[in-house]
C-alpha positions in Angstrom: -10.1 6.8 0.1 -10.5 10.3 -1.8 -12.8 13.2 -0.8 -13.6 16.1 -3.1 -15.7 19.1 -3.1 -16.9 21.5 -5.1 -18.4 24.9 -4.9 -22.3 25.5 -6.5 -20.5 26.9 -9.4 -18.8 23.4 -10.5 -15.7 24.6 -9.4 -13.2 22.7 -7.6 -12.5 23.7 -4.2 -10.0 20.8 -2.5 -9.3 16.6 -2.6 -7.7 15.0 0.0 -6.4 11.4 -0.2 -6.4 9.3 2.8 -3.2 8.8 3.7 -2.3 4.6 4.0 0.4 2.1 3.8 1.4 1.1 0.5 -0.5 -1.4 -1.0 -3.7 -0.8 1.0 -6.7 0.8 -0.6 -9.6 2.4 1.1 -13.5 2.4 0.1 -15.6 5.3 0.9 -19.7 3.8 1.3 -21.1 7.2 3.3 -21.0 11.0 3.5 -22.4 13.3 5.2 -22.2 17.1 6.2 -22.7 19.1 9.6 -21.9 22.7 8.9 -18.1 22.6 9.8 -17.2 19.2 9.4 -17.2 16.3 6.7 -17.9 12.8 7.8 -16.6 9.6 5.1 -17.3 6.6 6.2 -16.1 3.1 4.4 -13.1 0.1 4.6 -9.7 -0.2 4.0 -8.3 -3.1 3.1 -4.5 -4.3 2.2 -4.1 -5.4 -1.6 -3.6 -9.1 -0.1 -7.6 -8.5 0.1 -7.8 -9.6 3.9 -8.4 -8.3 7.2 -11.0 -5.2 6.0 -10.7 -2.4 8.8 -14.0 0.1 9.0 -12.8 3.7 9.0 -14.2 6.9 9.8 -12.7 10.0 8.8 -14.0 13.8 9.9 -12.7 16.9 7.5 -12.9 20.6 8.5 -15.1 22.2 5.4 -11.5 23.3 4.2 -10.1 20.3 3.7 -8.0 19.9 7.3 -8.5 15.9 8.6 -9.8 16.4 12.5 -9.7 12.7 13.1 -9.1 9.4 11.7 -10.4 6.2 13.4 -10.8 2.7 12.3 -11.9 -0.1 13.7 -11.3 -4.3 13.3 -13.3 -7.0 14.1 -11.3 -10.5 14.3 -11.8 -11.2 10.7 -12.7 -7.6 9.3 -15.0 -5.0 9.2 -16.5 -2.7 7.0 -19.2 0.3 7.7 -21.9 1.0 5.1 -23.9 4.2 6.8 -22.9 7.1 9.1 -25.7 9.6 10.9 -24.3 12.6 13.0 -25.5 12.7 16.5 -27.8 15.5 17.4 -24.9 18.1 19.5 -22.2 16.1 18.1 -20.4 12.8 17.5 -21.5 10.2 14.9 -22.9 6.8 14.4 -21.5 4.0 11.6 -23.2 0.8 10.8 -21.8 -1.7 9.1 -20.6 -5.7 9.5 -18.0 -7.6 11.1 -17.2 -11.0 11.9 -16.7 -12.4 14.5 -16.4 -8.9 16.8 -16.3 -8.6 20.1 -18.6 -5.9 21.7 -17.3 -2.5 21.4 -18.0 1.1 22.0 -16.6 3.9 20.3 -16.9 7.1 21.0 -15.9 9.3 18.2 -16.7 12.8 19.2 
């Protein structure tokens, strides 16, 4: 999974590359932005194309990763959407099969 930004000029500020065991890939679905921090949201997945894991990764503005979680139903998972959480945290939606119930607090 790769994020990138750029200033209002066009130029190029910082890319970071999500950092995962060879051969798996990562698939950023959602972005979004509160002031200080960078939310992706999306799957990675092994190249064997099985087991898909939802992630969740939040960036400082400058590029620094504050925290990585993912998350794996019985036979995968993958999120679609994130919204931020009026005075912090964050909600994903996505699929999984077969999951047991679950909270996660990523704050």
């Amino acid at each position: 999974m790769v994020t990138r930004l750029w200033k209002s000029s066009g130029a190029f500020r910082w890319a970071k590359q999500l950092n995962l065991p060879s051969g798996t890939f990562g698939i950023p679905r959602d972005i979004a932005v509160d002031g200080s921090n960078v939310y992706v949201t999306g799957f990675t997945q092994d190249g064997m194309m099985s087991n898909p894991r939802m992630r969740t990764v939040r960036y400082t503005t400058a590029g620094a990763i504050k925290w990585n979680r993912a998350y794996n139903a019985t036979e995968g998972a993958s999120a679609n959407a994130l919204a931020l959480r009026p005075g912090g945290g964050v909600y994903v939606a996505g699929r999984g099969s077969r999951a047991s119930p679950a909270v996660m607090d990523w704050s």
